[in-house]
C-alpha positions as CSV (number, residue, x, y, z in Angstrom):
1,X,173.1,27.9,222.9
2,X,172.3,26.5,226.5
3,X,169.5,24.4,227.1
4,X,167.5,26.2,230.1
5,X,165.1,24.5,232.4
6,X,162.5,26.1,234.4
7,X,160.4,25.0,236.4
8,X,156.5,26.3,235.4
9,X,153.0,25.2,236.7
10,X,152.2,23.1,233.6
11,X,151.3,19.3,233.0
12,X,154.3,18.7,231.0
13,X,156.6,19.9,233.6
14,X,154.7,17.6,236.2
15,X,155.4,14.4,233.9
16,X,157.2,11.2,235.0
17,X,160.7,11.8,233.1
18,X,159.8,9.1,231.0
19,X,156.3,10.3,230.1
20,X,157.9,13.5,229.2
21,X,160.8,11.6,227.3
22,X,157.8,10.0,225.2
23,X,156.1,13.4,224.6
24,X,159.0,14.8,223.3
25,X,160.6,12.2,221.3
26,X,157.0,11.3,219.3
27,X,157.3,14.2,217.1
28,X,160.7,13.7,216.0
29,X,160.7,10.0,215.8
30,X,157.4,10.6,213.0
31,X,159.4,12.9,211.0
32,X,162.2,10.6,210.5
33,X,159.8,7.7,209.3
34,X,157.7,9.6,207.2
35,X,158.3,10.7,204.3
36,X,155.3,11.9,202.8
37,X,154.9,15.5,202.5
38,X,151.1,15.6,203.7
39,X,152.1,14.2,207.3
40,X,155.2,16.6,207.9
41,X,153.0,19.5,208.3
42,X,150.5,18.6,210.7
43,X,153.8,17.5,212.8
44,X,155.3,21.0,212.5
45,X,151.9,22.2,213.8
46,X,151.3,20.1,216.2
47,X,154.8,20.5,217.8
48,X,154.7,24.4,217.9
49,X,151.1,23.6,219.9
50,X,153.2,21.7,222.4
51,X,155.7,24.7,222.9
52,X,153.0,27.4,223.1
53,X,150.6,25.3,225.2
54,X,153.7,24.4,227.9
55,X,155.2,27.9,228.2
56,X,158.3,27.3,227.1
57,X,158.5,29.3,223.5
58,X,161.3,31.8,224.6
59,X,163.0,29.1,226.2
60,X,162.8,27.3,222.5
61,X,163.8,30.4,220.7
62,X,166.9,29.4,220.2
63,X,166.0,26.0,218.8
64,X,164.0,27.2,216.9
65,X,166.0,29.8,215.3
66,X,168.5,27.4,214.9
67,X,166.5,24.8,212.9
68,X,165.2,27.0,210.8
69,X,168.4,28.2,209.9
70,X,169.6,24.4,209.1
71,X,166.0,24.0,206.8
72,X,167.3,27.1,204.8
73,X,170.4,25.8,204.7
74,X,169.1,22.8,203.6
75,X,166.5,24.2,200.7
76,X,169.1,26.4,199.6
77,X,172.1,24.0,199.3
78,X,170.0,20.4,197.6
79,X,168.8,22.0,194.5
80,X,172.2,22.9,193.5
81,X,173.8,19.9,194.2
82,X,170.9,17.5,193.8
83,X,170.7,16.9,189.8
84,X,168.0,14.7,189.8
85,X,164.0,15.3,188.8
86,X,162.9,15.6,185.2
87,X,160.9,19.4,185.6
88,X,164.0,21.7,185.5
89,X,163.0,25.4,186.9
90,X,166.6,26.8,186.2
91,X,169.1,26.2,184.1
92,X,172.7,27.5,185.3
93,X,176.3,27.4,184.2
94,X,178.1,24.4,183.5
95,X,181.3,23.7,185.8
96,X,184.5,21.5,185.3
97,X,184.1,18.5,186.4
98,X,180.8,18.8,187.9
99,X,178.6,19.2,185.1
100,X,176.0,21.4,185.0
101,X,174.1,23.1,187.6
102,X,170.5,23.0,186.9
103,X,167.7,23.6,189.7
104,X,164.8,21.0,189.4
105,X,161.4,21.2,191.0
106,X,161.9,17.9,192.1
107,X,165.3,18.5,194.2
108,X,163.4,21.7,195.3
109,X,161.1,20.6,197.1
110,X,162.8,17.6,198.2
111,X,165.0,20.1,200.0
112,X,162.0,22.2,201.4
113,X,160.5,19.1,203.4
114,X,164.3,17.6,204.3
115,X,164.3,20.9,205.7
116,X,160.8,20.9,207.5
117,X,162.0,17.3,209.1
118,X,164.9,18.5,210.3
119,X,163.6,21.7,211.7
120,X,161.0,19.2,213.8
121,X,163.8,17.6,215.2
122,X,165.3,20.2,216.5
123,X,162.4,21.6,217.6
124,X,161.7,18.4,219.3
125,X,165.2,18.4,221.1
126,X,164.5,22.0,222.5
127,X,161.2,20.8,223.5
128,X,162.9,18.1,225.5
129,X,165.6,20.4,227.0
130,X,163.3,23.2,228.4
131,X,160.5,20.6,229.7
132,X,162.5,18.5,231.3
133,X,164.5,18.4,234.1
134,X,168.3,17.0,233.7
135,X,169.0,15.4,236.8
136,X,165.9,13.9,236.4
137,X,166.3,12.8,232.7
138,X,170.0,11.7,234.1
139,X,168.3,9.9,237.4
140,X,166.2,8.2,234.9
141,X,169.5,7.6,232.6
142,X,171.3,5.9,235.6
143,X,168.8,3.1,236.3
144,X,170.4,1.7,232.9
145,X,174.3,3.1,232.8
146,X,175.2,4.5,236.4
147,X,178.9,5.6,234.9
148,X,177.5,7.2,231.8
149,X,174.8,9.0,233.1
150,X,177.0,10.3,236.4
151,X,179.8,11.7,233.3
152,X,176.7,13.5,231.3
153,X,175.9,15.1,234.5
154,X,179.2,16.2,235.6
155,X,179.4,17.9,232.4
156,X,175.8,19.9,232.0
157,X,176.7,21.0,235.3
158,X,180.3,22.2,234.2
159,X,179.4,24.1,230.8
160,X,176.8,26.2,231.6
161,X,179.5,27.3,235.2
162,X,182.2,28.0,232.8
163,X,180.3,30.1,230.6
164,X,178.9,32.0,233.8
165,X,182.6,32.2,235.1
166,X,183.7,33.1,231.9
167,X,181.4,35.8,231.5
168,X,182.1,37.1,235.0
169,X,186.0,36.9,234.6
170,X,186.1,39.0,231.5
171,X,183.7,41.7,232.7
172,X,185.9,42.1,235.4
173,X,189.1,42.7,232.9
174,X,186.9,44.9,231.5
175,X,186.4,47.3,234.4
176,X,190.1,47.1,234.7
177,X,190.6,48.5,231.5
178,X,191.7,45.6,229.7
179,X,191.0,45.7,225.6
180,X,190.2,42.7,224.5
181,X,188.0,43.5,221.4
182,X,190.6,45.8,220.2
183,X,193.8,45.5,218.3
184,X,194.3,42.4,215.8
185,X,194.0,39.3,216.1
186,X,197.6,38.2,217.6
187,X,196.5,41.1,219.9
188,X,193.3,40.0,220.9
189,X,194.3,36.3,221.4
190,X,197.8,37.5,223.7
191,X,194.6,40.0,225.7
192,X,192.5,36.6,226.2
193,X,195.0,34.4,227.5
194,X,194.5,35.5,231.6
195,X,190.8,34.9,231.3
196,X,191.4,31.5,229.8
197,X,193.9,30.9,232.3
198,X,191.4,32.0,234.9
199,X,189.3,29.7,233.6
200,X,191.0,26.4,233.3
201,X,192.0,27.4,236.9
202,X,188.8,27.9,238.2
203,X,187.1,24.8,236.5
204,X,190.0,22.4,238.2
205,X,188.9,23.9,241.5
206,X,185.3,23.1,240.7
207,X,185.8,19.4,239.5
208,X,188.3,18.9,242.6
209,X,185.4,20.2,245.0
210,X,182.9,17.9,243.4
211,X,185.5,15.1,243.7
212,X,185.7,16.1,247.5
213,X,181.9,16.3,248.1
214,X,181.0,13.2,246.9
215,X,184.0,11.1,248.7
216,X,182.5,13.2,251.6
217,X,178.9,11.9,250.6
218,X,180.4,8.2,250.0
219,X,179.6,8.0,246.6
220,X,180.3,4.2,245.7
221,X,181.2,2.8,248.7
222,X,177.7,0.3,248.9
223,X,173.9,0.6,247.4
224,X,172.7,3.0,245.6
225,X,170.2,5.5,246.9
226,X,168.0,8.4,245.9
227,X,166.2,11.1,247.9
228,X,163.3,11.1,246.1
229,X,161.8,8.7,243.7
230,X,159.1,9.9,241.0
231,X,156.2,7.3,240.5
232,X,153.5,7.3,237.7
233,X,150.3,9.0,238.0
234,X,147.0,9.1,235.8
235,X,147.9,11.9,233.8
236,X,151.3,9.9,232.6
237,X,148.8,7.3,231.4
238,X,146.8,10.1,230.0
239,X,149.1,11.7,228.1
240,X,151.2,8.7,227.3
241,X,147.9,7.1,225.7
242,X,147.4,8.9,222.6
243,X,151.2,9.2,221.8
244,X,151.6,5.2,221.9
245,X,148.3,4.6,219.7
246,X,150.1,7.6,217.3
247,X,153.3,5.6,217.1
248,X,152.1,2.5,216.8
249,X,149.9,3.6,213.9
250,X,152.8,5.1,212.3
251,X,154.9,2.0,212.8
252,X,151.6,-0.2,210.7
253,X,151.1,2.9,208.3
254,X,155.0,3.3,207.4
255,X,155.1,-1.3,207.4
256,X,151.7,-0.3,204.9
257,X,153.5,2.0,202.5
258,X,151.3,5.2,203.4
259,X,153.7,7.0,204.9
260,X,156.2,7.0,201.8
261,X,156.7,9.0,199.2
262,X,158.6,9.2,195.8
263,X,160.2,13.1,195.0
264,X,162.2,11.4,191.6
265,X,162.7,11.3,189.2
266,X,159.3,13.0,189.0
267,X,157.2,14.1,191.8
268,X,154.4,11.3,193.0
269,X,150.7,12.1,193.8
270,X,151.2,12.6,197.6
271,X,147.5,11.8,197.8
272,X,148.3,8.5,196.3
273,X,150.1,7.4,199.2
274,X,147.7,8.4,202.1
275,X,145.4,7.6,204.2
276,X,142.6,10.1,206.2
277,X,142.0,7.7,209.1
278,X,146.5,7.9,209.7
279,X,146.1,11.7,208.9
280,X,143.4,12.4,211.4
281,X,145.3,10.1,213.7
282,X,148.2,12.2,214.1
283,X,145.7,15.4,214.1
284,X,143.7,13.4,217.4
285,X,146.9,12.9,219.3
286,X,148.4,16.0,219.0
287,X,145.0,17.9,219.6
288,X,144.5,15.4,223.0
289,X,147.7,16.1,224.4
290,X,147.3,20.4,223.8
291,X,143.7,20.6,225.2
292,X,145.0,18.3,228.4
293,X,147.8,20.5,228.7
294,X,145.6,23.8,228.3
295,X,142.6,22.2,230.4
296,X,145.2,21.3,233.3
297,X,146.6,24.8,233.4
298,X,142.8,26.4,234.2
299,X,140.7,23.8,235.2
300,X,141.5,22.9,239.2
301,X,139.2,20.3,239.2
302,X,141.3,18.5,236.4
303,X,144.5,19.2,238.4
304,X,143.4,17.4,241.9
305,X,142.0,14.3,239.8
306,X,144.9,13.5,237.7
C-alpha cells in the first residue's frame, strides 16, 4: 500500500501544508481524546465528507480497506479476550490456564468503537497522504529538522522506484520465460534471487546518482534555499478557523468530562456524559469545511476571492 498524490483542482489540494496538516490531523487527534460513543460517529461521517468532497476516495481505498480490516480485527479479537462487563451474551468453553471464555456486551461494544477510532485514524492518515503533497509536507518538515526531513525524503522517493523497478525487472524475466510462481518454495526463492540482485543493484545506482546530483547542486556547502516558498492565504484562515474552535472545544469538553465514557463493568448512559452544544460543534466544523470545499470547486467567484 503506497500513498499516492495527485494533484486535483480542489481547496484542499491548494492549502498551505500546514493548513492541510491541520485538516487532516483534527479528525484523528478527536478520536483519540474522546471516548464517548455519541461523538465517534459524527467523526466517521464527517471524515468520509472530507474524502468524497476532495476527490480523493480511490486514492483512500486502500486506507480505508485497511482500517476497516484492523476495526474487524479489533471487534472480533476484545470480546474474547476482554473478560470484563457484568451482561454476558455468550458463554464458551473454559481453557487451561486462561479461564473461561465468555463474550460480554460490555467488551463487545467496547471493541466495536476501539474499532470505529482506529478506523478514523487511518482514515485520517490516508486523508493526509493523498491531499498532500510530500516534498511539501517534507519542505515544511525541514524548517524544524533539515537531516531528518532530507532522510524521509530520500526514502519516499526510493520505495515507491524500487517497487516500479521491481515490477518492471520481473516482467521482463517473465517474457523470458522464467517461472517464478512455479515449483516450491526452495524453487521459487533460488528463481527470485536475479531480480533481487537486479534490484539491490539498481537501487545503489540510484542512491549514488542522487549523491552525485546534489554535490553537483552544492547541497550543504552555505544557506539554505528554496525555489518556491508557499505563503498563507484567506482560505488557510478559512478553513483553519472552524478546526481550531473544534479542537479547542474538545480540549475544554474532554478537561469537562463530556467527552468520557465508562464501558465497565457495566455500560454508562452515553447521554449522561454529553453535551448538544460540543455535539453540534463538531457537526458545524465538519459541515463548514465540506460546503467550502464543495462551494470552491463550482463557484468561481469563491475561487478568485479566497
Amino acid at each position: 500500500m503506497l500513498p499516492v498524490y495527485r494533484e486535483k483542482n480542489t481547496l484542499v489540494h491548494r492549502l498551505h501544508p500546514l493548513t492541510a496538516l491541520l485538516l487532516s490531523l483534527t479528525p484523528a487527534i478527536l478520536a483519540l481524546i474522546l471516548e464517548n460513543p455519541l461523538y465517534l460517529p459524527l467523526l466517521c461521517i464527517g471524515l468520509l465528507g472530507l474524502i468524497g468532497v476532495s476527490e480523493v476516495w480511490d486514492e483512500c481505498r486502500s486506507f480505508l480497506r485497511l482500517g476497516l480490516i484492523m476495526a474487524m480485527f479489533i471487534l472480533l479479537i476484545n470480546p474474547l479476550v476482554n473478560r470484563q462487563g457484568e451482561h454476558i451474551l455468550v458463554y464458551g468453553p473454559h481453557l487451561p490456564f486462561w479461564g473461561n471464555i465468555n463474550v460480554t456486551l460490555e467488551a463487545l461494544l467496547y471493541g466495536l468503537f476501539a474499532g470505529l477510532r482506529v478506523f478514523v485514524i487511518v482514515a485520517a492518515c490516508g486523508f493526509l497522504s493523498t491531499t498532500v503533497s510530500p516534498d511539501d509536507l517534507l519542505d515544511l518538515l525541514a524548517r524544524f529538522s533539515l537531516r531528518s526531513s532530507l532522510a524521509m525524503a530520500l526514502a519516499v522517493r526510493l520505495y515507491p522506484g524500487m517497487v516500479v523497478e521491481a515490477e518492471r525487472i520481473k516482467e521482463v524475466q517473465l517474457a523470458r520465460g522464467e517461472r517464478l510462481n512455479e515449483g516450491k518454495y526452495w524453487q521459487r526463492f533460488k528463481a527470485h534471487l536475479p531480480l533481487w540482485y537486479s534490484l539491490f543493484q539498481s537501487s545503489l545506482d540510484r542512491a549514488a546518482n542522487i549523491a552525485e546530483a546534489m554535490s553537483a547542486r552544492g547541497f550543504g556547502r552555505g544557506k539554505r534555499n528554496v525555489y518556491k516558498k508557499k505563503s498563507f492565504q484567506p482560505r488557510d484562515a478559512i478553513v483553519a478557523l472552524p478546526m481550531t474552535i473544534v479542537l479547542a472545544g474538545t480540549i475544554a469538553a474532554s478537561t469537562a468530562g463530556l467527552g468520557s465514557y465508562s464501558f465497565f463493568p457495566s455500560l454508562a448512559l452515553p447521554w449522561n456524559m454529553w453535551s448538544p452544544f460540543f455535539l453540534g460543534l463538531i457537526a458545524w466544523g465538519n459541515l463548514t469545511v465540506i460546503l467550502l470545499i464543495w462551494s470552491w470547486k463550482r463557484w468561481h467567484w469563491l475561487r478568485s476571492k479566497i
